[in-house]
C-alpha positions in Angstrom: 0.0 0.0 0.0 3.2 2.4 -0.2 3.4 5.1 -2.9 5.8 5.6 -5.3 9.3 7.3 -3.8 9.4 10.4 -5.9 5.5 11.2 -4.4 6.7 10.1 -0.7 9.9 12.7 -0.8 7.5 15.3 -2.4 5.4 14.7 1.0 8.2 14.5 2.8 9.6 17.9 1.7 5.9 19.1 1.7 6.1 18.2 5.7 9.5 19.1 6.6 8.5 22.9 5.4 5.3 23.1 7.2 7.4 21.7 10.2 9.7 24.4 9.7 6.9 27.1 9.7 5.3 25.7 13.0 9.2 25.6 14.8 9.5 29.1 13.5 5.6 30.0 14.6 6.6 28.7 18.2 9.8 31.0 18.6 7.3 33.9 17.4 4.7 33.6 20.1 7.0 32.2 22.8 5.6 34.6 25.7 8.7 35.0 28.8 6.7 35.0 31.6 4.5 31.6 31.0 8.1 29.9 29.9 9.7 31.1 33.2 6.4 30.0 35.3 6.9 26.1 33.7 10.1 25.7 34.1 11.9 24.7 37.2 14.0 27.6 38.7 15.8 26.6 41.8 17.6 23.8 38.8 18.5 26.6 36.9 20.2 28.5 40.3 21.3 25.4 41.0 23.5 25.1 37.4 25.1 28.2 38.3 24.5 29.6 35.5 24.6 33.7 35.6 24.6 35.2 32.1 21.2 36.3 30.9 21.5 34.7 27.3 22.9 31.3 28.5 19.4 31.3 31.0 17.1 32.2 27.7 19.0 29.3 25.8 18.6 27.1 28.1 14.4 27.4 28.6 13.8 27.9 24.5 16.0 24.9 24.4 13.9 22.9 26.9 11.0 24.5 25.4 11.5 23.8 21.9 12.6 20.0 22.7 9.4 19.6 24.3 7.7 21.3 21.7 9.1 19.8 18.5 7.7 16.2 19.1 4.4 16.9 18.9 4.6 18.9 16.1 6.8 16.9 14.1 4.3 14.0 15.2 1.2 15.6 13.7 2.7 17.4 10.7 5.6 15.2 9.3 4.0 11.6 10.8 0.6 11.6 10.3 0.1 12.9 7.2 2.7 10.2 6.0 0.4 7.5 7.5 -2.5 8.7 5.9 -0.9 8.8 2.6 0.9 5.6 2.7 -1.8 3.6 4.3 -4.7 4.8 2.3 -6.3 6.1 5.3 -9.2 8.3 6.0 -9.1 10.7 9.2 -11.0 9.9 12.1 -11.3 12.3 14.2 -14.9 11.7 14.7 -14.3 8.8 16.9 -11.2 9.9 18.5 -8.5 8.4 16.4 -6.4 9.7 13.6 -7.1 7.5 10.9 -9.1 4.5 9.7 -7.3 1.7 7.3 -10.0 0.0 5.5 -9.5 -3.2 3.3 -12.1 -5.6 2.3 -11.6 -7.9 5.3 -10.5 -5.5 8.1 -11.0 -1.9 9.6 -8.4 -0.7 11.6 -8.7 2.2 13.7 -5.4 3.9 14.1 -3.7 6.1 17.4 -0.6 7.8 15.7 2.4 8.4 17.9 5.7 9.6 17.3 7.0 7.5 19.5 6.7 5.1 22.9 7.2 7.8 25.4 4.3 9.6 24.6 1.8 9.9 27.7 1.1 9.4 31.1 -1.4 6.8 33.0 -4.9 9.6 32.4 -3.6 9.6 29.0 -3.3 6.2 28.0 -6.9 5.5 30.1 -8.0 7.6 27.7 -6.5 6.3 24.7 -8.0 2.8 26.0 -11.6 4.8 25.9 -11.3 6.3 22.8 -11.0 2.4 21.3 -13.7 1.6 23.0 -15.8 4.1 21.8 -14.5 3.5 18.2 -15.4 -0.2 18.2 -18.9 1.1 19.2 -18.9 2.8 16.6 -17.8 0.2 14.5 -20.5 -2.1 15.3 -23.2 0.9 14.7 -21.7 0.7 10.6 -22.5 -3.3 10.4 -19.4 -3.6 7.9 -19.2 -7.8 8.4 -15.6 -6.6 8.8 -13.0 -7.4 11.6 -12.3 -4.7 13.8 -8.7 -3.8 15.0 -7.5 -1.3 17.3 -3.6 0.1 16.8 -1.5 2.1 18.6 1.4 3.1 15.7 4.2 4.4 17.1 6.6 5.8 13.8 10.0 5.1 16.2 10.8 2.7 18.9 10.9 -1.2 19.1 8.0 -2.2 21.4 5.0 -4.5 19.7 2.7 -6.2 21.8 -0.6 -8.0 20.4 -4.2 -7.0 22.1 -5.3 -9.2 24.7 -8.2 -9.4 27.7 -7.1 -6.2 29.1 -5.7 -4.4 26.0 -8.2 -3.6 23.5 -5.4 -2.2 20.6 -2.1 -3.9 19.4 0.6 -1.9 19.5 3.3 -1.7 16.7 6.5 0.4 16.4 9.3 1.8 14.4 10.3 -0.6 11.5 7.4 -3.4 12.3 4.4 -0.7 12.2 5.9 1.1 8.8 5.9 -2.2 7.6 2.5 -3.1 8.5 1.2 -0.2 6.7 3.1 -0.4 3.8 4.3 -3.4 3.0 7.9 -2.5 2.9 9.8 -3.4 5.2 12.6 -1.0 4.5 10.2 2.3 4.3 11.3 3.2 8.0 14.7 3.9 6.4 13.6 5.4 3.2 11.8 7.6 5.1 15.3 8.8 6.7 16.8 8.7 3.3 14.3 10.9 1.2 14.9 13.6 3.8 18.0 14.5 2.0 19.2 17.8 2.4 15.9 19.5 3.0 16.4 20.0 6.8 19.5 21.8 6.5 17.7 24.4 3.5 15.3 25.4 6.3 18.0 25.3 8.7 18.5 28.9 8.4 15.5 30.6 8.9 14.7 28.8 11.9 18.3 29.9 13.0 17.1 33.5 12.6 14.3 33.3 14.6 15.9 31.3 17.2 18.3 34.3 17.6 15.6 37.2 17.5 14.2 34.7 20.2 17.2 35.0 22.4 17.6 38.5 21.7 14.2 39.6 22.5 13.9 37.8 25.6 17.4 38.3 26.5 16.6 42.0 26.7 12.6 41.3 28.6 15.1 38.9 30.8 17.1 41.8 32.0 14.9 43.9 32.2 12.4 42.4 34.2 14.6 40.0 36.3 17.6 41.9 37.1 19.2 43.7 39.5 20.5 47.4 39.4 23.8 46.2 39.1 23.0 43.8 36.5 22.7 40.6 38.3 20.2 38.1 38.0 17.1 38.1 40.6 16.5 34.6 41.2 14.3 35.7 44.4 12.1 37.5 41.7 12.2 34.3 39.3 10.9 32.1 42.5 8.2 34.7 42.9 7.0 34.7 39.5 7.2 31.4 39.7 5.8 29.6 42.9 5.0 32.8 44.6 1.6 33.3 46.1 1.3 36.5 44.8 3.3 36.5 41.7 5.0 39.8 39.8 2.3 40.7 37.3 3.8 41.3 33.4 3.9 45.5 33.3 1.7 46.8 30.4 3.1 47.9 27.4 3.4 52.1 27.5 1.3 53.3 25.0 3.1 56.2 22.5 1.5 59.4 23.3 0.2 61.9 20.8 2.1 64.6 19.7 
């Protein structure tokens, strides 16, 4: 059920740019005050770490790494899935896509990889099966119904049982599944080619207008008068009961 390769790194590039965008997007509407209020501060004292800039690279980094996953997940994965699979979306019933064959309708959770949520999470995952198999029976297809995690990196594959509604299939094994091929998990790697490092840098420019501008919010809100850094104020902000409120912006007065 693949596609030919020349389509596939079309889609791949296709991705990769919109991936780009939404990297680039992030940086842009980064806000300070909400990054410095998730992230742990009495770590970053504790690093000894006292140069502004190195403080701002350090939370866009953490931010960004946390960030990137899901959005390479649901921009560069997915839409790969649902090309090479022949799927339909499914959002109706929870899932991202449906597979469909003559014999069997599988119901499909994408995930990037096998790290990807926590116990409410994965409860809820185990519902949203549920209710799709419901569903499923509503449609009286005289199919067989299957429920699959797809994880698009990783190694772990385990078959649904009594307690487990959904298989789960990973990495090369659930590219293979899909496609047939069992070599599209690298081709995937190879028809990448050099289009990451074209987009490279733009996003490298707005990473450094990133550290820039909140370099210069950093020291300006969370700095003392003779330049060093007020962790007291940081703790406020963030685990303060009555945390520093963000000053307005001044507005420009008629002349």
């Amino acid at each position: 059920m693949s596609i030919p390769s020349e389509e596939l790194e079309r889609l791949i590039a296709t991705q990769l740019e919109i991936f780009y965008d939404r990297r680039i997007q992030t940086l842009q509407k980064l806000n300070l005050w909400k990054t410095l209020q998730r992230k742990n501060p009495y770590l970053f004292r504790a690093l000894g770490i006292q140069d502004a800039s190195d403080i701002i690279k350090e939370l866009l980094q953490a931010y960004i790494s946390s960030s990137d996953e899901g959005i390479f997940g649901h921009v560069f994965f997915e839409p790969i899935v649902k090309a090479v699979g022949k799927a339909t979306e499914a959002e109706q019933i929870g899932m991202d896509v449906v597979i469909e064959t003559e014999e069997v309708y599988t119901v499909v959770q994408v995930k990037s990889g096998p790290n990807w949520g926590n116990a409410d999470q994965k409860r809820k995952l185990k519902d949203n099966f549920i209710n799709a198999r419901e569903e499923f029976l509503k449609k009286n297809l005289h199919k067989e119904f299957r429920a699959l995690l797809g994880q698009c990196y990783g190694r772990t594959n385990t078959e649904a049982n009594e307690k487990r509604l959904y298989a789960t299939r990973s990495g090369q094994v659930f590219w293979e599944e899909i496609t047939g091929d069992p070599d599209f998990y690298l081709k995937l790697m190879r028809l990448m080619k050099d289009y990451p490092t074209r987009h490279r840098p733009d996003y490298q420019e707005a990473w450094n207008n990133a550290v820039n501008r909140f370099t210069k919010e950093f020291l300006n809100h969370f700095s003392t008068s003779d330049g060093a850094i007020d962790w007291e104020k940081i703790a406020e902000l963030n685990s303060g009961k009555n945390p520093p409120k963000k000053p307005r912006k001044e507005r420009s007065q008629p002349i």
